[in-house]
C-alpha positions, 0 to 999 in steps of 0.5 A: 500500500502506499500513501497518496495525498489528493490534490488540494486537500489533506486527506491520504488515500492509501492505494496499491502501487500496482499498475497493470499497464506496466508490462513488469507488473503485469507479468508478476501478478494477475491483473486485480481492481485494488479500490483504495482505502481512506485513512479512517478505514485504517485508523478505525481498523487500528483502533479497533485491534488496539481496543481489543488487546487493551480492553479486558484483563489482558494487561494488568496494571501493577505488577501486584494485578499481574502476580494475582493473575498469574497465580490464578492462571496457575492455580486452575491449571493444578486443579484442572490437573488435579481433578482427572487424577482424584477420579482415577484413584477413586475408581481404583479405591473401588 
């Protein structure tokens, strides 16, 4: 993609560069319709990822939230572990 300005405004639209009338071109890929897009398609895509990763309980914001979380994350994992493994001896005690 590559950024264009519009004659006499400010807006970029950012475009492929690919040009089907140049023979080199033309001979590395299939001849495609690229529409162009607008810098607030972009910026609302960006930001829309950037509000998925920050939005939850990804990040944590101490390093006290972040020992809580770890130690939750491994806690369920031992008990997911453990839970099989008392099922086991249970059937085998009867």
């Amino acid at each position: 993609m590559c950024g264009l300005t519009a004659p006499g405004t400010t807006r970029i639209d950012y475009v492929c560069p690919h040009n089907p009338n140049n023979p080199r071109h033309a001979a590395r890929t299939a001849t495609t319709s690229v529409p162009p897009l607008r810098e607030h398609v972009i910026y609302a895509a960006a930001d829309q990822i950037i509000t998925g990763l920050l939005g939850g309980d990804h990040i944590p914001a101490t390093q006290a939230a972040a020992a809580d979380t770890r130690a939750t994350h491994q806690a369920d994992q031992l008990h997911r572990r453990i839970t099989p493994t008392d099922t086991a001896i249970s059937g085998l005690m009867t």
